[in-house]
Backbone as CSV, one residue per row, in Angstrom:
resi,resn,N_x,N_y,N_z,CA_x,CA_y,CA_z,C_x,C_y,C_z
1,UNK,0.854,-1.160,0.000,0.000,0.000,0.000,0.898,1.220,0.000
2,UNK,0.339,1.852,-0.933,1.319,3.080,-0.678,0.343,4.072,-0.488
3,UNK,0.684,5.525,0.021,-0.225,7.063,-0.768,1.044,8.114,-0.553
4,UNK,0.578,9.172,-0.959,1.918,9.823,-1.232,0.566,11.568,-1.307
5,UNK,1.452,12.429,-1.139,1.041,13.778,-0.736,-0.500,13.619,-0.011
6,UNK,-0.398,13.499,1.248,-1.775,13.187,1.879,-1.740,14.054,3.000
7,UNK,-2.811,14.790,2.382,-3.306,16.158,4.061,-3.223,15.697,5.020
8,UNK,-2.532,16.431,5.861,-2.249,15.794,7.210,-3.665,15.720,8.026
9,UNK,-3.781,14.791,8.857,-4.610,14.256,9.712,-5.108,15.576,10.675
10,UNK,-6.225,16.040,11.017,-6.434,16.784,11.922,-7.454,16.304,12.599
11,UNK,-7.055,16.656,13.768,-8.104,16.563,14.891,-9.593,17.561,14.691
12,UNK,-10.828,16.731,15.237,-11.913,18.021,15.049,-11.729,18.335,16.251
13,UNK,-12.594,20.042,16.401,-12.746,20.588,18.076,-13.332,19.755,18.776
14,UNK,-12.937,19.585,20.210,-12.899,18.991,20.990,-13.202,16.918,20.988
15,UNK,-11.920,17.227,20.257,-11.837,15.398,20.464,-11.228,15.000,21.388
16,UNK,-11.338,13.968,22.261,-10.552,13.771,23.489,-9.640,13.763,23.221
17,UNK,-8.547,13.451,23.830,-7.111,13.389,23.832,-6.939,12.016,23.644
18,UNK,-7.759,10.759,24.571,-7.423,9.446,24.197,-7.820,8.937,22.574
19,UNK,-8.601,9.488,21.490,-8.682,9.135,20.131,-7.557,9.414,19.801
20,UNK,-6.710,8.978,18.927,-5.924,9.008,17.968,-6.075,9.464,16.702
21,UNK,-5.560,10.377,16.247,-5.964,11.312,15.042,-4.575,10.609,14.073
22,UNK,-4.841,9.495,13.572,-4.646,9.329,12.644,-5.143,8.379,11.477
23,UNK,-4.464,8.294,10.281,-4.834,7.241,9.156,-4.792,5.700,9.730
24,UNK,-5.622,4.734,9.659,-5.209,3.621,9.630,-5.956,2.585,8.601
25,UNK,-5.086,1.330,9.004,-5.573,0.153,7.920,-5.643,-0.673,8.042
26,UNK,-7.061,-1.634,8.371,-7.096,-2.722,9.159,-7.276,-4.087,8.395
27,UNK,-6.686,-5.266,8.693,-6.515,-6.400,8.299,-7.135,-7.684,9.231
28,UNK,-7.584,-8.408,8.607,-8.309,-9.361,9.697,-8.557,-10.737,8.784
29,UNK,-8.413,-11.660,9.856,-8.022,-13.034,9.421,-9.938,-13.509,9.651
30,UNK,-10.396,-12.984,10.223,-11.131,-13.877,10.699,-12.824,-12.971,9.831
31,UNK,-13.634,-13.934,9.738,-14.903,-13.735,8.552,-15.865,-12.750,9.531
32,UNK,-15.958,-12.873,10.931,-17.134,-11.703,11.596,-16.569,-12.068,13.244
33,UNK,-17.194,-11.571,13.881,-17.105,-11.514,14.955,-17.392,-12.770,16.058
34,UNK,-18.568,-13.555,15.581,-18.499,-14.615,15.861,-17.584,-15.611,16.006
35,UNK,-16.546,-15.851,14.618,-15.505,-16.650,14.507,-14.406,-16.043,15.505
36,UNK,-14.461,-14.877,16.217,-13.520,-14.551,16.837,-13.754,-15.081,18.514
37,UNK,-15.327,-14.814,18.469,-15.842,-15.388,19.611,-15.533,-16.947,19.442
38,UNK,-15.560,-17.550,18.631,-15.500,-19.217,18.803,-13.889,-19.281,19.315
39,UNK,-13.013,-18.543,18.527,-11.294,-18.492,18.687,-11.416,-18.282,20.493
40,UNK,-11.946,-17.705,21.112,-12.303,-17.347,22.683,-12.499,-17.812,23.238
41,UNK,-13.280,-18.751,23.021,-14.337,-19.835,23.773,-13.434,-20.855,23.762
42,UNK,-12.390,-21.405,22.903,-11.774,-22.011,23.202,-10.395,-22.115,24.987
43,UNK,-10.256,-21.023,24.460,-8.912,-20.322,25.776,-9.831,-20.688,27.371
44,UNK,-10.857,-21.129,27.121,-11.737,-20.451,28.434,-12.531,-22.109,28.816
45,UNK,-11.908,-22.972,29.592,-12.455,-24.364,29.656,-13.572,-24.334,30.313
46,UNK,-14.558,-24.993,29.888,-15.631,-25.125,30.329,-15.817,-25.744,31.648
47,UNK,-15.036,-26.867,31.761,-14.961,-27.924,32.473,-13.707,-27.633,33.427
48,UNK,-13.283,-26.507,33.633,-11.904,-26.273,34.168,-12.563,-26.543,36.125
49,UNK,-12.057,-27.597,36.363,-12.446,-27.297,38.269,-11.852,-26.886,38.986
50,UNK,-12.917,-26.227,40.163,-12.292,-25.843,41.220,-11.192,-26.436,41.825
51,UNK,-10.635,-26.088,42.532,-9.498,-26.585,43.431,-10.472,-26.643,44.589
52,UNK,-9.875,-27.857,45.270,-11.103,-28.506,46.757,-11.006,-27.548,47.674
53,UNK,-10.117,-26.782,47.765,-10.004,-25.559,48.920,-11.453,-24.740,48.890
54,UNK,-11.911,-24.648,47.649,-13.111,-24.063,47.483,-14.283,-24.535,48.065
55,UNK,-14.535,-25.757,48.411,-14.942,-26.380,48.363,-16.170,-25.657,49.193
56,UNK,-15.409,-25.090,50.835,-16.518,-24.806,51.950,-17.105,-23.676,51.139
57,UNK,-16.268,-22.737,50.654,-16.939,-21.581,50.035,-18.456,-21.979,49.301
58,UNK,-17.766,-22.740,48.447,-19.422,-23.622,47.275,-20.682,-23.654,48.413
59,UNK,-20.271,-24.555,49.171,-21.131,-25.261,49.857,-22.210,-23.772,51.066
60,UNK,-20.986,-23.248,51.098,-21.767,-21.731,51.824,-22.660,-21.085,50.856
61,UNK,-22.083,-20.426,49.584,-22.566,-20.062,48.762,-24.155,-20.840,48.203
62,UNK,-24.223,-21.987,48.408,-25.044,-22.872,47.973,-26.529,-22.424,48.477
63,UNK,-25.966,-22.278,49.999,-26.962,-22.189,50.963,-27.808,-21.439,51.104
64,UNK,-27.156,-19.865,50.236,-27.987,-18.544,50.136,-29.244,-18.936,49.484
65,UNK,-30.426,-18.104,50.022,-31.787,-18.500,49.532,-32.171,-18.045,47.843
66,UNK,-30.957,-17.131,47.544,-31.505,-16.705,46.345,-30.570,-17.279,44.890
67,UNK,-30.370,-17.131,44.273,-29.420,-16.916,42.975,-28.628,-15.692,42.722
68,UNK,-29.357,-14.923,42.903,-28.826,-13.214,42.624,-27.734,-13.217,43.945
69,UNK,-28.247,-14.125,44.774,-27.267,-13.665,46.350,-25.896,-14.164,46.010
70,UNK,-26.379,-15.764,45.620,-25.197,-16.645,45.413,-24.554,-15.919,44.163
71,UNK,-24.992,-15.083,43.267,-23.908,-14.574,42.059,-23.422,-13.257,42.697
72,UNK,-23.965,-12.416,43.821,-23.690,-11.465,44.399,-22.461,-11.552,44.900
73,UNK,-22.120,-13.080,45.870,-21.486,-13.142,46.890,-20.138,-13.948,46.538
74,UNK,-20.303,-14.748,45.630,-19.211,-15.345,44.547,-18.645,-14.148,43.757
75,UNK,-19.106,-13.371,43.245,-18.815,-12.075,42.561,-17.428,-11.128,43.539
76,UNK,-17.984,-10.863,45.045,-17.634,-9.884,45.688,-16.099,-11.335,46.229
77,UNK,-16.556,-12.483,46.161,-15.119,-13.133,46.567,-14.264,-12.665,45.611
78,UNK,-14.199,-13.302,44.345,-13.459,-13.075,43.809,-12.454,-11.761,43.212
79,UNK,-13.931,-10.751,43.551,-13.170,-9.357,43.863,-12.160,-9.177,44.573
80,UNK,-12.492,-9.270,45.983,-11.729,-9.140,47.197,-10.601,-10.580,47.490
81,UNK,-10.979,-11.244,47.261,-9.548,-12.546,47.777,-9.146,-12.510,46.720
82,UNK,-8.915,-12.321,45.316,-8.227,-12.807,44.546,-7.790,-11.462,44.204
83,UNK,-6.412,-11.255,44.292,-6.240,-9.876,43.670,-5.761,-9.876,42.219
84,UNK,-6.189,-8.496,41.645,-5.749,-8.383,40.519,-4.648,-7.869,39.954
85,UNK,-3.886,-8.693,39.321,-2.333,-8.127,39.192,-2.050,-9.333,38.120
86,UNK,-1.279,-8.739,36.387,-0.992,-9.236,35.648,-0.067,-9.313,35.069
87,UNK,0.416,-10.355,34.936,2.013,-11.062,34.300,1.757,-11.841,33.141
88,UNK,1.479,-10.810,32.345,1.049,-10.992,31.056,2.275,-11.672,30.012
89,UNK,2.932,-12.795,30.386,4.453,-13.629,29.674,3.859,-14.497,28.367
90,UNK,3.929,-14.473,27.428,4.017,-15.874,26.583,2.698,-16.238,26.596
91,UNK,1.979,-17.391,26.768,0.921,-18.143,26.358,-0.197,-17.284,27.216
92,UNK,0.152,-17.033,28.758,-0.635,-15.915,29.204,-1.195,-14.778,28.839
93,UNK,-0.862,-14.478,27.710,-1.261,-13.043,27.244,-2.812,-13.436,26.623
94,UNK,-3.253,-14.642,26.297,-4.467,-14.929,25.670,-4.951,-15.844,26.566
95,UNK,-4.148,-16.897,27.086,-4.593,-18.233,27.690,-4.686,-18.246,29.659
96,UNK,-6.097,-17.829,30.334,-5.960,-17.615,31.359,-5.253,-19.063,32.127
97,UNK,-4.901,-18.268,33.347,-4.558,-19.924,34.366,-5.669,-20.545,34.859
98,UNK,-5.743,-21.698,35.001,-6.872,-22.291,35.921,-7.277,-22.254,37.136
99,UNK,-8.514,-22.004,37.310,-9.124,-21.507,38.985,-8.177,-21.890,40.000
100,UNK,-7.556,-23.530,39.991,-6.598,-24.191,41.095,-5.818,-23.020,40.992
101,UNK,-4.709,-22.444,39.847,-3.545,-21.962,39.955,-3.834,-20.588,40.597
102,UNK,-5.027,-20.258,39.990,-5.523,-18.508,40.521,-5.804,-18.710,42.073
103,UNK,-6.110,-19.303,42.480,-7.115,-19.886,43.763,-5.659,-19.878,44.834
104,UNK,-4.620,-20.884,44.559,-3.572,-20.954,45.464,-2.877,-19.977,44.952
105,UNK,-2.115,-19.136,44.149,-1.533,-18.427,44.235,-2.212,-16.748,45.302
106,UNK,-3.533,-16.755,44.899,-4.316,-15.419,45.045,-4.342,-14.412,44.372
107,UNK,-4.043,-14.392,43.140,-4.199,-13.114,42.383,-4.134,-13.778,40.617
108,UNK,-4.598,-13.081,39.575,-4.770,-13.161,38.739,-5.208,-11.881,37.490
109,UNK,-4.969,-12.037,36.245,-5.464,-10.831,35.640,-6.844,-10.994,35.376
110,UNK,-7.712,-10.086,34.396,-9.128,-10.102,34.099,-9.262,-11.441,33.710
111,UNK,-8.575,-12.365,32.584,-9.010,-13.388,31.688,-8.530,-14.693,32.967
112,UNK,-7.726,-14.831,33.935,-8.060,-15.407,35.277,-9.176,-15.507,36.122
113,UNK,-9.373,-14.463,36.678,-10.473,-13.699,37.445,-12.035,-14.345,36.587
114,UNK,-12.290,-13.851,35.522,-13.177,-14.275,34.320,-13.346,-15.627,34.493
115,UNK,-12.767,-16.670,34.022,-12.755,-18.142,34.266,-13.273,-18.380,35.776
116,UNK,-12.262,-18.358,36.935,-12.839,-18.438,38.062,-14.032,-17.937,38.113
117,UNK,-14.771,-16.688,37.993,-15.863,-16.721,38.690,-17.104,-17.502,37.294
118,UNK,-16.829,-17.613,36.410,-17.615,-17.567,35.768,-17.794,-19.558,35.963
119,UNK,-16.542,-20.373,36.221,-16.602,-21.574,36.592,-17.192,-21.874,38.296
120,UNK,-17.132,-20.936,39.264,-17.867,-21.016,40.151,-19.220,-20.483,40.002
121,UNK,-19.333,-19.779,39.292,-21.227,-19.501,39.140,-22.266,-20.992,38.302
122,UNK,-20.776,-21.418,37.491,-21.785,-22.546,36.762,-21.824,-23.707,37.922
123,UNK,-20.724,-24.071,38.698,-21.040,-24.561,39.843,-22.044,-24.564,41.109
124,UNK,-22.235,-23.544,40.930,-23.935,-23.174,41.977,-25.135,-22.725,40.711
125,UNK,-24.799,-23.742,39.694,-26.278,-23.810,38.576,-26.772,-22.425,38.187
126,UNK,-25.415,-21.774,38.134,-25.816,-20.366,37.022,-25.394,-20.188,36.119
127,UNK,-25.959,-19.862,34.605,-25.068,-19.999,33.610,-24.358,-18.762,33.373
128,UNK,-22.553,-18.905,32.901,-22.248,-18.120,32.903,-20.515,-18.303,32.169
129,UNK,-20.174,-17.185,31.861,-19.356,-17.779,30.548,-18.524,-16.312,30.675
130,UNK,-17.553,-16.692,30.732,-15.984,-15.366,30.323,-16.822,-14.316,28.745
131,UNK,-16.397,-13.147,29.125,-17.133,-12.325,27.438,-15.874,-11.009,27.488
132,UNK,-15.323,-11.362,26.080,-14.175,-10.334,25.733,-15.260,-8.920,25.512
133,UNK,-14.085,-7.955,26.300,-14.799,-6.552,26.544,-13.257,-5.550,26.110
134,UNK,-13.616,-4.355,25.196,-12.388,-3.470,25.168,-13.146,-2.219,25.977
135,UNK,-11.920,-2.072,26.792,-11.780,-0.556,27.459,-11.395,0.278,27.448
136,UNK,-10.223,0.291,25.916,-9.819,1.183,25.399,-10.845,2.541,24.664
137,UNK,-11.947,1.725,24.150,-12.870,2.690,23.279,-14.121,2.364,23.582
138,UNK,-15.206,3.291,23.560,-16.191,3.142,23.684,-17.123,2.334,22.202
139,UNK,-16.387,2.477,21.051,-16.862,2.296,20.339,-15.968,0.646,19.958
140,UNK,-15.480,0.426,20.076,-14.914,-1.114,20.287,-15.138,-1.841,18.849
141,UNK,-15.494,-2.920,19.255,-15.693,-3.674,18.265,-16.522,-3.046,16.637
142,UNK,-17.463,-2.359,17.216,-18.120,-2.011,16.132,-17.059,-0.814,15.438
143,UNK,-15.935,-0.421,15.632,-15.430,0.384,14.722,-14.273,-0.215,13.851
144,UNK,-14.334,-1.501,14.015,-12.679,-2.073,13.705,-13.447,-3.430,12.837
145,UNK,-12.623,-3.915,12.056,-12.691,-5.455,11.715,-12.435,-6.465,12.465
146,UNK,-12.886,-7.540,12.658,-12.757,-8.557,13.584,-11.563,-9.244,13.314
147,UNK,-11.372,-8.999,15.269,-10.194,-9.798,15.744,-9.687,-9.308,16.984
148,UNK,-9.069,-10.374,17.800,-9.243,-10.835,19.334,-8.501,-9.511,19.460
149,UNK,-7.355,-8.769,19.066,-6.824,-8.001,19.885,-7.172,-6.642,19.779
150,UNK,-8.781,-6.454,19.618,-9.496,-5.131,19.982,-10.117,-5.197,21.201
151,UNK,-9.876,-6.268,21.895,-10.383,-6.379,23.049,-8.956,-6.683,24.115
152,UNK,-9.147,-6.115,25.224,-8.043,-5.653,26.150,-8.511,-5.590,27.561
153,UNK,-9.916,-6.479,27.531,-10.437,-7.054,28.747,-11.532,-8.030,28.788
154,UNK,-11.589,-8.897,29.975,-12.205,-9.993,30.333,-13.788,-10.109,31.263
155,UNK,-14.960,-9.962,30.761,-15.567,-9.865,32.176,-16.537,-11.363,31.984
156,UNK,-17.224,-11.839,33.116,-18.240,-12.517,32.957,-19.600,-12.090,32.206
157,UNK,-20.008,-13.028,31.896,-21.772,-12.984,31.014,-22.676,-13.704,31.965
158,UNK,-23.596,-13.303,32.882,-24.039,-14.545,33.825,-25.892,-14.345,33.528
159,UNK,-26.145,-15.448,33.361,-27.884,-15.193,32.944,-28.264,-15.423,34.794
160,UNK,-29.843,-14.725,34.738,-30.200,-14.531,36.208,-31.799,-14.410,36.346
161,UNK,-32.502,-15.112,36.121,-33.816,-14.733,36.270,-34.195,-14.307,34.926
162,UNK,-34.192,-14.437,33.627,-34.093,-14.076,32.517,-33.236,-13.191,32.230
163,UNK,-32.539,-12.649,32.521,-31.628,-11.744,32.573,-30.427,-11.937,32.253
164,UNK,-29.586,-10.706,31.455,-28.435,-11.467,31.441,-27.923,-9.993,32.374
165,UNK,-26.340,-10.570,32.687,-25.872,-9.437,33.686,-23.935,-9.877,33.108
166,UNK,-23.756,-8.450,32.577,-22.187,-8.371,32.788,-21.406,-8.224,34.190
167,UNK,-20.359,-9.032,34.536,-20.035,-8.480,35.724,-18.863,-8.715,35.789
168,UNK,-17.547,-7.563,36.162,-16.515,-7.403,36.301,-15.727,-8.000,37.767
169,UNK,-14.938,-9.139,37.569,-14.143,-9.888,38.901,-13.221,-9.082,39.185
170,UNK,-12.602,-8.063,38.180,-11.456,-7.410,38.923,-12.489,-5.886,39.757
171,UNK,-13.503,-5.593,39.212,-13.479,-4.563,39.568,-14.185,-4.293,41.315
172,UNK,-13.921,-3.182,42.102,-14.311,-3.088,43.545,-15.329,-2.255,43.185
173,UNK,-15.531,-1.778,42.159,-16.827,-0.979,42.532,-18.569,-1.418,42.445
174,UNK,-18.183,-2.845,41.673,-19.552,-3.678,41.152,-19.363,-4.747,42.076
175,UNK,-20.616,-4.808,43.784,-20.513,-5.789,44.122,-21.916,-6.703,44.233
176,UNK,-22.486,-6.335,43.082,-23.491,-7.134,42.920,-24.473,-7.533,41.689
177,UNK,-24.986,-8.058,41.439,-25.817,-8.320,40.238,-26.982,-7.554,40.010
């Protein structure tokens, strides 16, 4: 690709400072967004188990009279005991660790955090599944061609009474459904 004498890029009045005012050109392997979601769904085991340490937690959690409580209160664990802190090396940068490794170590990034809670909610019979989220832009996915690295965060998808509910494991300010 080439171009050659091209007006320079200007910003309009008042564009934030985080847009980027320039030309770009996007390339993508993958046919829509879906196929990127299937590429996702893979990284993220369905079947990944708890580590038995969990075990009393489950069994507490179990006990709450509601669903919304038990996704409330699984939610606010994983907030608070598991901290968030990422060592983003090699296969990690896409491929979270498993609940055991997050669980005994205590800390993990979003796509950690994500798995764990979303494998303890399906454990107390809620459905619920890791969902790539970018926080770079508000306009995200819908401004770019598909592919995994427009997204630059991890949250849960948890259905609830017909409902579906996004909910963030790293974050302290969402402690409930």
């Amino acid at each position: 690709f080439e171009a050659r004498d091209l007006a320079a890029a200007a910003a309009e009045p008042m564009t934030p400072a985080r847009v980027p005012v320039m030309r770009q050109l996007q390339f993508s392997e993958y046919a829509d967004w879906n196929e990127v979601a299937r590429w996702a769904t893979h990284l993220f085991p369905a079947d990944a188990p708890l580590p038995k340490s969990t075990a009393p937690l489950i069994a507490r959690l179990r006990a709450l009279p509601d669903r919304e409580e038990r996704a409330s209160q699984a939610l606010q664990w994983v907030q608070t005991e598991i901290r968030h802190w990422s060592a983003a090396l090699g296969e990690s940068t896409v491929r979270p660790q498993l609940p055991a490794v997050v669980v005994s170590r205590g800390w993990g990034d979003c796509k950690d955090k994500a798995l764990l809670l979303s494998t303890m909610l399906r454990e107390l019979g809620i459905d619920a599944r890791p969902a790539l989220a970018s926080q770079a832009t508000r306009r995200g996915p819908a401004s770019m061609l598909p592919a995994p690295d427009v997204f630059d965060h991890v949250i849960v998808e948890a259905g609830l009474g017909g409902r579906m509910y996004y909910l963030d494991p790293t974050s302290q300010a969402q402690t409930g459904v």
